[in-house]
C-alpha positions as CSV (number, residue, x, y, z in Angstrom):
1,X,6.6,1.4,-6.3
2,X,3.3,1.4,-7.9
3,X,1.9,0.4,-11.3
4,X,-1.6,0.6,-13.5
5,X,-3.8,-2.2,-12.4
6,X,-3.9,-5.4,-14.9
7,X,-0.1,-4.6,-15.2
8,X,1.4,-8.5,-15.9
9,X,3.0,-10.9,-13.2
10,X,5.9,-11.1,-15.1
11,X,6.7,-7.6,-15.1
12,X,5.7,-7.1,-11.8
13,X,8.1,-9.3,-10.8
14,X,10.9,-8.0,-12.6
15,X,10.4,-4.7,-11.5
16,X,10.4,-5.8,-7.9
17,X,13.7,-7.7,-8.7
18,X,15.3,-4.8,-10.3
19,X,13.9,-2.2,-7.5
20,X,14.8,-4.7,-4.7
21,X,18.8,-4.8,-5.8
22,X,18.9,-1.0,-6.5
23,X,17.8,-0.7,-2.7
24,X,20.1,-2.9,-1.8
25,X,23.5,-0.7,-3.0
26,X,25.5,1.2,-1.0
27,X,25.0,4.2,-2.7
28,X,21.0,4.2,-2.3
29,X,21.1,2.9,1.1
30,X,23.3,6.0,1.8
31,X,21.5,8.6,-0.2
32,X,17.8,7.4,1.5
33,X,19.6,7.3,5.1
34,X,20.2,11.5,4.2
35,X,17.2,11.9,3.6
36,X,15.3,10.0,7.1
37,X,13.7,7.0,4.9
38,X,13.9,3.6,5.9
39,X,14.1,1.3,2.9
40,X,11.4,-1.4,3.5
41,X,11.7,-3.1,0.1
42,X,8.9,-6.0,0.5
43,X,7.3,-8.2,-2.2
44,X,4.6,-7.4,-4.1
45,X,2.1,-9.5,-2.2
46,X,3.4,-7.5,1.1
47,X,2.8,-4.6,-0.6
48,X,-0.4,-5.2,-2.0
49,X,-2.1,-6.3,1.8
50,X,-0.4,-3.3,3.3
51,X,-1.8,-0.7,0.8
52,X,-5.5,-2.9,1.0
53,X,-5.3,-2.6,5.1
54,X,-4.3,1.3,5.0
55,X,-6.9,1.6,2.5
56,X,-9.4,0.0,4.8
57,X,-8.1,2.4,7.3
58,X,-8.4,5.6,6.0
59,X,-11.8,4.6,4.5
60,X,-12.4,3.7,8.0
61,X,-11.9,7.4,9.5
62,X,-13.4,8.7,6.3
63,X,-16.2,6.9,7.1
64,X,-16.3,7.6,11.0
65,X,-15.8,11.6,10.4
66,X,-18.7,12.0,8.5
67,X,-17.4,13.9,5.7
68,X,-19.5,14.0,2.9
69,X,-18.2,14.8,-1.2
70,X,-20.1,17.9,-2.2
């Protein structure tokens, strides 16, 4: 789950609270195993270094490619 930037602690942390215990039913575990995702369901902080390093990465091959914007 993703927010705006500047988006308060406090509700960043009640979202993850709330999205953390949905995951955590039966009936969502079910539905996402039909459908061939794997429920991860880390913290915010998790989530925030893993979208930094995969950003790093793709600007990384962006970088090593040599495409240019036009």
């Amino acid at each position: 789950m993703i927010g705006p930037a500047g988006l308060p602690k406090l509700i960043v942390d009640q979202l993850s609270l709330q999205a953390k215990a949905a995951l955590e039913t039966q009936k969502v575990k079910e539905y996402f195993a039909t459908q061939c995702v794997t429920i991860i369901g880390s913290d915010p902080a998790t989530a925030e270094k893993f979208f930094q390093a995969d950003l790093e990465k793709h600007q990384n091959l962006v970088t090593a490619s040599g495409a240019k914007l036009e």
